[in-house]
N, CA, C and O atoms as a DFTB+ gen file, in Angstrom:
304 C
 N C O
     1  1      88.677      96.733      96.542
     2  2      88.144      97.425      97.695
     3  2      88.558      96.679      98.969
     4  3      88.495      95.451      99.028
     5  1      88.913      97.315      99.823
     6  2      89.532      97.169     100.751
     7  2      88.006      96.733     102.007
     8  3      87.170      97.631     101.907
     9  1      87.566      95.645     103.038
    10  2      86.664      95.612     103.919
    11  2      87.074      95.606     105.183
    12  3      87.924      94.852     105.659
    13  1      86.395      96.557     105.807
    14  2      87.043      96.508     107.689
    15  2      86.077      95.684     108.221
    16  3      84.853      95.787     108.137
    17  1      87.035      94.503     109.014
    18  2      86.309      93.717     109.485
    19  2      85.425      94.055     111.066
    20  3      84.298      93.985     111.556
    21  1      86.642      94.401     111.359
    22  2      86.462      94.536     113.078
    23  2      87.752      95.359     113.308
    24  3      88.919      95.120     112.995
    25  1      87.016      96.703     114.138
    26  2      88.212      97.543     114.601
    27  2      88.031      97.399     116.776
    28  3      87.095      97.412     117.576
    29  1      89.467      97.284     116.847
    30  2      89.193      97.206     117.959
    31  2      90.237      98.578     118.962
    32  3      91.353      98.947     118.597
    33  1      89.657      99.005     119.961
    34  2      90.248     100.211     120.677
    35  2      91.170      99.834     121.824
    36  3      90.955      98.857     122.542
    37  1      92.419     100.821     121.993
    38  2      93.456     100.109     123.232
    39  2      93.690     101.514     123.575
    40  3      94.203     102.424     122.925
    41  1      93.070     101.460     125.035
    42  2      94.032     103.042     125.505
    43  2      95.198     103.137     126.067
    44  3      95.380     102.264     126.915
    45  1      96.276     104.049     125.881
    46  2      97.299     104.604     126.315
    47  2      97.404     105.667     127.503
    48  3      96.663     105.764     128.481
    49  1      98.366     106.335     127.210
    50  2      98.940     107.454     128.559
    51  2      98.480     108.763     127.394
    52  3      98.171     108.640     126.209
    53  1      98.546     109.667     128.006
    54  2      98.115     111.133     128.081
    55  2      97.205     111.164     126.921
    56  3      97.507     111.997     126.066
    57  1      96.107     110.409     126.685
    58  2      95.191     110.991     125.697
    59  2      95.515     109.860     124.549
    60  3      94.629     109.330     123.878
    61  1      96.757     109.604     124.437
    62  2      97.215     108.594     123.238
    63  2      96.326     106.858     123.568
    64  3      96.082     106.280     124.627
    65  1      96.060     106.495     122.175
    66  2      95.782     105.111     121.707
    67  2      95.728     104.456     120.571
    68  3      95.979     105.059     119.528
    69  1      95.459     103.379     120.563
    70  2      95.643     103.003     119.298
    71  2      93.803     102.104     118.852
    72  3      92.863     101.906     119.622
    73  1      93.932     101.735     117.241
    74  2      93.027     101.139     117.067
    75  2      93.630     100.190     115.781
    76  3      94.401     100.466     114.862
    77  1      92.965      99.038     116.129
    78  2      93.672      97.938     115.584
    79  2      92.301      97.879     114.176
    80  3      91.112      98.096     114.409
    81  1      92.783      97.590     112.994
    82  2      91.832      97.035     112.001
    83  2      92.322      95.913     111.618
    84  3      93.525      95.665     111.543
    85  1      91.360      95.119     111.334
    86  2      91.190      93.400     110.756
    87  2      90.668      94.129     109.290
    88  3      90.297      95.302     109.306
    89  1      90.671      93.699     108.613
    90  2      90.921      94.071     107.378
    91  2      90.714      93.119     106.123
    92  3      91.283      92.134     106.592
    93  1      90.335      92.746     104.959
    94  2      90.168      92.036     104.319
    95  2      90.018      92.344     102.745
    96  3      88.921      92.673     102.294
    97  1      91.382      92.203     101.760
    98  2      91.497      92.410     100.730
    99  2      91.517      91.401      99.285
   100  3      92.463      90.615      99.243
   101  1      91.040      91.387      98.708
   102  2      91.363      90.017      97.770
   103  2      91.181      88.793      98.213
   104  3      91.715      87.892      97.565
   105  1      90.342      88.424      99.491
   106  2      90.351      87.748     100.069
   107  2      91.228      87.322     100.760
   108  3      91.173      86.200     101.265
   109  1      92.149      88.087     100.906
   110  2      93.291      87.709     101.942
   111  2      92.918      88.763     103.516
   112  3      92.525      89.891     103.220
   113  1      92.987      88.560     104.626
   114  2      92.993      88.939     105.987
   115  2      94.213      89.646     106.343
   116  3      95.324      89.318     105.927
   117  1      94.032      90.419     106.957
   118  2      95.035      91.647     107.479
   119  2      95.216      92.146     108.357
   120  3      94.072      92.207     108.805
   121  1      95.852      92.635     109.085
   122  2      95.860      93.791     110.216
   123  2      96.542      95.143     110.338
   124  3      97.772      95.105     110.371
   125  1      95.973      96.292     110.407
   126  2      96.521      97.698     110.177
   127  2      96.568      98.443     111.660
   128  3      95.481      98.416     112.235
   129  1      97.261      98.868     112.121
   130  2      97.031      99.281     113.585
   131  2      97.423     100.866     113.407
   132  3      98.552     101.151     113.008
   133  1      96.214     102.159     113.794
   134  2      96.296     103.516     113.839
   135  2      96.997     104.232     114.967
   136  3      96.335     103.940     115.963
   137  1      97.677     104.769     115.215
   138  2      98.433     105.321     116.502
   139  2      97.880     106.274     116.322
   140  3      97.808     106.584     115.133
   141  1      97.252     107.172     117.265
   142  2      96.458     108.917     117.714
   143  2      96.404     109.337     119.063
   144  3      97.075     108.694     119.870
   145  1      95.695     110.349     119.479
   146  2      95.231     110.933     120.341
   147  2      94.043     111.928     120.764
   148  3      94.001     113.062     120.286
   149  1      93.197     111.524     121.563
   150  2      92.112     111.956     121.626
   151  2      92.013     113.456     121.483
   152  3      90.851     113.860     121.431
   153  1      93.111     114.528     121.396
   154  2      93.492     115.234     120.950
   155  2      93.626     116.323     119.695
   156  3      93.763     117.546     119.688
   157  1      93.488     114.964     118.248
   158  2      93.855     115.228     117.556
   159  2      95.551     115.003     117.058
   160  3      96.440     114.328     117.578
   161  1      95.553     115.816     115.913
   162  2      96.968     115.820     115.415
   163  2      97.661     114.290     114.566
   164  3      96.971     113.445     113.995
   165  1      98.822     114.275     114.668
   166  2      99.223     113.210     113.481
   167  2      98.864     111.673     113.735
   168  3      99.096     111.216     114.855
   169  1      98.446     111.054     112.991
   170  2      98.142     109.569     113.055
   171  2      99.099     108.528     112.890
   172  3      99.995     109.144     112.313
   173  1      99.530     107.281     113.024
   174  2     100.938     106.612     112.632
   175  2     100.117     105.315     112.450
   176  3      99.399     104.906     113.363
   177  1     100.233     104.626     111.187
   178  2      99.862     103.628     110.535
   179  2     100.641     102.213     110.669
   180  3     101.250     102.014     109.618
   181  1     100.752     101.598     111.213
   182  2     101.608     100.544     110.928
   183  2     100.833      99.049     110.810
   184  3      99.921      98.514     111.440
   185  1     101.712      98.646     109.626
   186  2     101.377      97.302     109.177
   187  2     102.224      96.911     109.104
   188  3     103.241      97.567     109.325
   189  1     102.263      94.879     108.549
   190  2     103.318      94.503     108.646
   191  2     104.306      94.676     107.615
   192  3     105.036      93.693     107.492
   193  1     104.540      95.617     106.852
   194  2     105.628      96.584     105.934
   195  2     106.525      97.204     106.495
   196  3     107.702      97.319     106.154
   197  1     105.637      97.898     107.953
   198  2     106.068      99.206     108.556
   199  2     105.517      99.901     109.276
   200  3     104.627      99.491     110.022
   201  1     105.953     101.253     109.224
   202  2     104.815     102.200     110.018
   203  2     105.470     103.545     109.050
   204  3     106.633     103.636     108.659
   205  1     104.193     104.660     108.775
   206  2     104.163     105.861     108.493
   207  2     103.000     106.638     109.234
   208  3     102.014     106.120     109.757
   209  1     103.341     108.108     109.169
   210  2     102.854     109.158     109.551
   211  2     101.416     108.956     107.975
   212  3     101.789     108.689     106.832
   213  1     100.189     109.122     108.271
   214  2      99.386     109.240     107.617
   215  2      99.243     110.974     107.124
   216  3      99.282     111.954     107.869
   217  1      99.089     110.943     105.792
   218  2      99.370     112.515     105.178
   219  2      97.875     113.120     105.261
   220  3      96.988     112.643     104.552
   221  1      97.683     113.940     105.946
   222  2      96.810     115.246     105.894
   223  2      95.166     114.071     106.843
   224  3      93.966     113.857     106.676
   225  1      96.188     113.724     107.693
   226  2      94.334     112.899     108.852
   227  2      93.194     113.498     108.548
   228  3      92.184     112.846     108.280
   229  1      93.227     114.866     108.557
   230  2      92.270     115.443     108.727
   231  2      90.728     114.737     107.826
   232  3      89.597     114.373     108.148
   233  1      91.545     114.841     106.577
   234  2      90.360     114.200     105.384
   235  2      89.673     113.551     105.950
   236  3      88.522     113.984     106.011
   237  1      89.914     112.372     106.572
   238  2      89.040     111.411     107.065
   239  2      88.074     111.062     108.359
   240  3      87.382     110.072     108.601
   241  1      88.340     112.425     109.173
   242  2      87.988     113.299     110.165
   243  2      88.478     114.282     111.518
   244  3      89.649     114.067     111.834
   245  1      88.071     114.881     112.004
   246  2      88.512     115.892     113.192
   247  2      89.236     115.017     113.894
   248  3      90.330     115.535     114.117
   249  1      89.149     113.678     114.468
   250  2      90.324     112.520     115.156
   251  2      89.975     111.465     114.776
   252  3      88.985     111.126     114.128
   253  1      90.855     110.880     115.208
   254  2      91.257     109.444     115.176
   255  2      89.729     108.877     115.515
   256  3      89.156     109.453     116.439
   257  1      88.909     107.627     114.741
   258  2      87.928     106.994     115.550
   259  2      87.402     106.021     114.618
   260  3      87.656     106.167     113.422
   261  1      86.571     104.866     115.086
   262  2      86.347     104.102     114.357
   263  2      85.641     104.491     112.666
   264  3      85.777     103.915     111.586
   265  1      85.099     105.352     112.951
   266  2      84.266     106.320     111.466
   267  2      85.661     106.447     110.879
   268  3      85.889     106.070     109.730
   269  1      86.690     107.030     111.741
   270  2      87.766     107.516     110.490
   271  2      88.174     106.686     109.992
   272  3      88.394     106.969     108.815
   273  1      88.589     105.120     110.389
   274  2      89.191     104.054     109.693
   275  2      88.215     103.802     108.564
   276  3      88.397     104.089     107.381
   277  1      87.395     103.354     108.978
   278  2      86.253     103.182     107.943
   279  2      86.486     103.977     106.258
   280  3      86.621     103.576     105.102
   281  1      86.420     105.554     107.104
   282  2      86.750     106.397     105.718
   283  2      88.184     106.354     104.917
   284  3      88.335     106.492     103.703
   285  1      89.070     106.155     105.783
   286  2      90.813     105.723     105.173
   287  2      90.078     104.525     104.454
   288  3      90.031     104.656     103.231
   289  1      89.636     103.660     104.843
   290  2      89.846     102.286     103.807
   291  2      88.875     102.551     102.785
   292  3      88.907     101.932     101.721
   293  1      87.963     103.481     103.048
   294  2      86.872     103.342     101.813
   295  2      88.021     104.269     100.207
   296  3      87.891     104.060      99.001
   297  1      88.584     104.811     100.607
   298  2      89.329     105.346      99.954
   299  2      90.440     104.469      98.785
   300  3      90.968     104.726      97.703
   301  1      90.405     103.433      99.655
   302  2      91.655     102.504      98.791
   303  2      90.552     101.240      98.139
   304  3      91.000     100.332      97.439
């Protein structure tokens, strides 16, 4: 199980921001950072692997927000 430590919020230009998660797996520490918009629509995930488009946001709620990270990680 995956634990969110501390999510923190950064705003952008036209509606866009991001939210950073601290993260904590196996006892190892992490960081996952969400790309969105207050808007709605597609989310962009990046860690230090990479970055992807997150498949079907919606599941985890109507936008991007600290509740939704929460629900992405409760998932894994």
């Amino acid at each position: 199980m995956t634990a969110v430590l501390e999510i923190k919020r950064t705003g952008g230009l036209a509606g866009n921001f991001s939210l950073d998660a601290t993260v904590e797996r196996d006892g190892e520490e992490g960081r996952v950072t969400f790309y969105g918009s207050t808007y709605g629509g597609p989310v962009v995930m990046v860690t230090s692997m990479g970055q992807t488009f997150v498949d079907d946001p919606q599941r985890f709620g109507d936008r991007l927000s600290e509740e939704w990270v929460r629900r992405f990680f409760e998932e894994r």
